[in-house]
C-alpha positions as CSV (number, residue, x, y, z in Angstrom):
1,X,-8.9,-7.7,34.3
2,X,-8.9,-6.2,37.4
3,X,-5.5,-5.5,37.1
4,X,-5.6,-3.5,34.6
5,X,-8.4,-1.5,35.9
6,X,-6.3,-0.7,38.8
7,X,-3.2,0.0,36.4
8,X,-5.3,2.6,34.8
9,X,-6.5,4.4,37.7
10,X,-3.1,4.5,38.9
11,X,-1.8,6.1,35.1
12,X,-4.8,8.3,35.7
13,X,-4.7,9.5,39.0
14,X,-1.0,9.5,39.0
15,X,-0.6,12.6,37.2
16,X,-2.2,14.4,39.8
17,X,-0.8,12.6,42.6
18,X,1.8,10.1,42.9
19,X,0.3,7.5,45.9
20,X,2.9,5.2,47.2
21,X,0.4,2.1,46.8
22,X,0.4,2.2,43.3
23,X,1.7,-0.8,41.3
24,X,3.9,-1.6,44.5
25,X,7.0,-0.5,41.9
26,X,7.5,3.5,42.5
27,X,9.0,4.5,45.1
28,X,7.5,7.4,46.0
29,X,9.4,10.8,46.5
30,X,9.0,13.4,49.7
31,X,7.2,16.4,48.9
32,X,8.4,19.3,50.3
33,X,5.6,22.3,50.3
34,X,7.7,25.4,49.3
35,X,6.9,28.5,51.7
36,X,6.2,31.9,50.4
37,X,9.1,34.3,50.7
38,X,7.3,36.5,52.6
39,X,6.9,33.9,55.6
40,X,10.2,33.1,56.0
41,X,11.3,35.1,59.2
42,X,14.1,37.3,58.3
43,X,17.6,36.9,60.4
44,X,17.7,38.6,63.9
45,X,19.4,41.5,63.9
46,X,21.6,42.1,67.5
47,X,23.2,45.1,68.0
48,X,25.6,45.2,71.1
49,X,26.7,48.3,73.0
50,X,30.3,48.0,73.9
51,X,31.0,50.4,77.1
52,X,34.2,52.2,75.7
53,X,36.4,52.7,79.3
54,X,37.1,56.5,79.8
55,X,41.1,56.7,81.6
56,X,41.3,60.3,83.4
57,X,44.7,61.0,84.0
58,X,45.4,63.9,86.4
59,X,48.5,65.6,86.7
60,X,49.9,67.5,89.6
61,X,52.4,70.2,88.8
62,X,54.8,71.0,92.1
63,X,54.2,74.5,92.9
64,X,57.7,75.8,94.0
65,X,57.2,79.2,96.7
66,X,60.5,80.6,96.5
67,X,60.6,82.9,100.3
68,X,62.9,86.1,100.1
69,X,64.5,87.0,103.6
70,X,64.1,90.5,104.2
71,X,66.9,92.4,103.8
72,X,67.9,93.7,107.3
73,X,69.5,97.5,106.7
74,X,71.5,98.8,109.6
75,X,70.4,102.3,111.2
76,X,71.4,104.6,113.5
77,X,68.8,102.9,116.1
78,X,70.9,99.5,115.9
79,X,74.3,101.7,117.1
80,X,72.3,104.4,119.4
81,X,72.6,104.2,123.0
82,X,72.7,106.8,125.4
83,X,72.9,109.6,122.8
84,X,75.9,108.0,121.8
85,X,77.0,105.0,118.9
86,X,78.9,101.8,119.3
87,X,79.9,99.2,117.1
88,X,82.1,95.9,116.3
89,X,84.6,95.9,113.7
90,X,84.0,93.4,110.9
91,X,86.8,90.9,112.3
92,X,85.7,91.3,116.0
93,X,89.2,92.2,117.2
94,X,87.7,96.3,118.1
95,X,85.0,97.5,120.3
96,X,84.7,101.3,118.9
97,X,82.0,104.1,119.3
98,X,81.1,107.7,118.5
99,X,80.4,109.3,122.5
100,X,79.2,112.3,124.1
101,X,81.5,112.9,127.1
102,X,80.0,115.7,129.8
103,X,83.3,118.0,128.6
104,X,83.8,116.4,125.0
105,X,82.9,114.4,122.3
106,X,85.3,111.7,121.1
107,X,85.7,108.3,118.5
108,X,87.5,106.0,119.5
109,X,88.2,102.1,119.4
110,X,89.8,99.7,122.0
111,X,91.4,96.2,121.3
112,X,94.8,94.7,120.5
113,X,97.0,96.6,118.4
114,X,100.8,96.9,117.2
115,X,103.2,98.7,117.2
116,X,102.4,100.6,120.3
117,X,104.5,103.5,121.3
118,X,106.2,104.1,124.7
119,X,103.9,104.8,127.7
120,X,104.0,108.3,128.7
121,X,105.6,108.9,132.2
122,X,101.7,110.7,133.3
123,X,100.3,107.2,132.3
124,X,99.4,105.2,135.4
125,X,96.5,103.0,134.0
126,X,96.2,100.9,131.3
127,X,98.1,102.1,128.1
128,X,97.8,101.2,124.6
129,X,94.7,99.6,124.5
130,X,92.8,101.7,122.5
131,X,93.0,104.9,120.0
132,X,90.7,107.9,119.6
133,X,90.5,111.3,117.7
134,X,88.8,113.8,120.2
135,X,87.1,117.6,119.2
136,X,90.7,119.0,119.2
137,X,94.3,117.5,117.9
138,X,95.2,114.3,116.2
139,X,94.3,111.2,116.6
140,X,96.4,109.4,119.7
141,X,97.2,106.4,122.0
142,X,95.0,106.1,125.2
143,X,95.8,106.1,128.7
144,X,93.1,105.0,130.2
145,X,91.7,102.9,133.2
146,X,88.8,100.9,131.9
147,X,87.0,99.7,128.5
148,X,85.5,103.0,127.0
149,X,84.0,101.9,123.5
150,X,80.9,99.4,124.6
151,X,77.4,100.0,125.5
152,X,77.3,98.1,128.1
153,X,74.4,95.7,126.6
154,X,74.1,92.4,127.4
155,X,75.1,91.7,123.7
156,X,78.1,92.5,122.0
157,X,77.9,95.3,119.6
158,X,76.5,95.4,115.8
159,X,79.0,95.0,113.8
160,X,79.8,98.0,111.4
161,X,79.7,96.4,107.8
162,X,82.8,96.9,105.6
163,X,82.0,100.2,103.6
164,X,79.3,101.3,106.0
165,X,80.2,104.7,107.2
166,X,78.7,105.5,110.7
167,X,78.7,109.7,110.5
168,X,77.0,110.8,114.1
169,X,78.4,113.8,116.4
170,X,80.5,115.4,113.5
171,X,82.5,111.9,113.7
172,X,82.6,109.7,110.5
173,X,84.0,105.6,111.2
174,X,84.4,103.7,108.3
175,X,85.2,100.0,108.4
176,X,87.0,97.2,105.9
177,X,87.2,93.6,106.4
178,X,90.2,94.1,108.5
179,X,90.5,98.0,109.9
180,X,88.7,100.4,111.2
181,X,89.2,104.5,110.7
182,X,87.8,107.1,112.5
183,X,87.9,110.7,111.2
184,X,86.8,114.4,112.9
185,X,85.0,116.2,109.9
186,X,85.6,119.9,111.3
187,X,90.0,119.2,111.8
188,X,90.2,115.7,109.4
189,X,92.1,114.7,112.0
190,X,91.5,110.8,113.4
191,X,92.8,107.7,113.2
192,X,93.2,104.3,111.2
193,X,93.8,100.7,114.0
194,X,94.2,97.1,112.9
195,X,95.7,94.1,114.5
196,X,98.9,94.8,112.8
197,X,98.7,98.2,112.4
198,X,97.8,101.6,113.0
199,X,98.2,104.8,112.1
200,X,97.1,108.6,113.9
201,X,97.0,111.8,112.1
């Protein structure tokens, strides 16, 4: 009797609550309390901040200075001397100048030359080794005892470019790579003297 008493309080109570004593038989079953949606803690949210790396590339562009010599111009200073003008032919084999003599004025260059005509019988110095065009006459052979044409600097003489006429003391030289001509502007007479040549007029 007791039995069933227990029985139905167990049918009775069981729909409200399922006790794992009851009748020894049912196994009872976990309850699991269901949380509100609103407590359940929503997912983190991480953000990371990835540095982006910044690469400054600099450049340096060769600055090229490009340097222009001077251009040196001959003038009548560079050939001046003593109220008179000297100068080097462009091969170096004549010494020549324009010169103001006390009793003339005369052009004139000295160095190696041929053909050279027969020494005069008056001639008693050095013959042959130079040619000049004075105020008067042609141009002609000198006779004479010592180097004329030269400053006397302790350099040798500019050289007279190729082209370049020198016109000082109503004298005009010219020069060319290989000669040298000297003219009197008031007669056009004067004179043309290479290494192999030469010619008076």
């Amino acid at each position: 009797m007791v039995r069933g008493r227990w029985g139905l309080l167990c049918v009775g109570v069981g729909s409200v609550l399922v006790l794992t004593g009851c009748g020894g038989e049912a196994e009872s079953e976990p309850t699991v309390a269901a949380l509100p949606s609103s407590t359940v803690p929503a997912a983190a949210s991480t953000t990371t901040t990835v540095p982006i790396a910044t690469t400054t590339t600099t450049t340096t562009v060769p600055v090229t200075t490009t340097t222009v010599a001077p251009t040196t111009t001959l003038t009548d200073v560079h050939f001046e001397r003593n109220e008179s003008y000297y100068f080097t032919s462009p091969d170096g084999n004549f010494q020549c100048g324009i010169i103001k003599l006390p009793t003339r004025t005369e052009a004139g260059c000295e160095g190696t030359t041929t053909p050279i005509p027969s020494r005069p019988e008056n001639c008693m110095v050095n013959w042959g080794n130079g040619i000049r065009v004075e105020n008067e006459g042609e141009g002609a052979f000198m006779c004479s005892g010592g180097q004329l044409y030269t400053s006397g600097g302790p350099d040798t003489d500019p050289v007279l470019p190729a082209g370049t006429p020198l016109a000082k003391l109503g004298f005009t030289c010219t020069t060319t790579a290989t000669d040298v001509s000297c003219v009197n502007e008031q007669t056009t007479h004067g004179f043309t003297v290479a290494a192999d040549s030469n010619e008076v007029f």
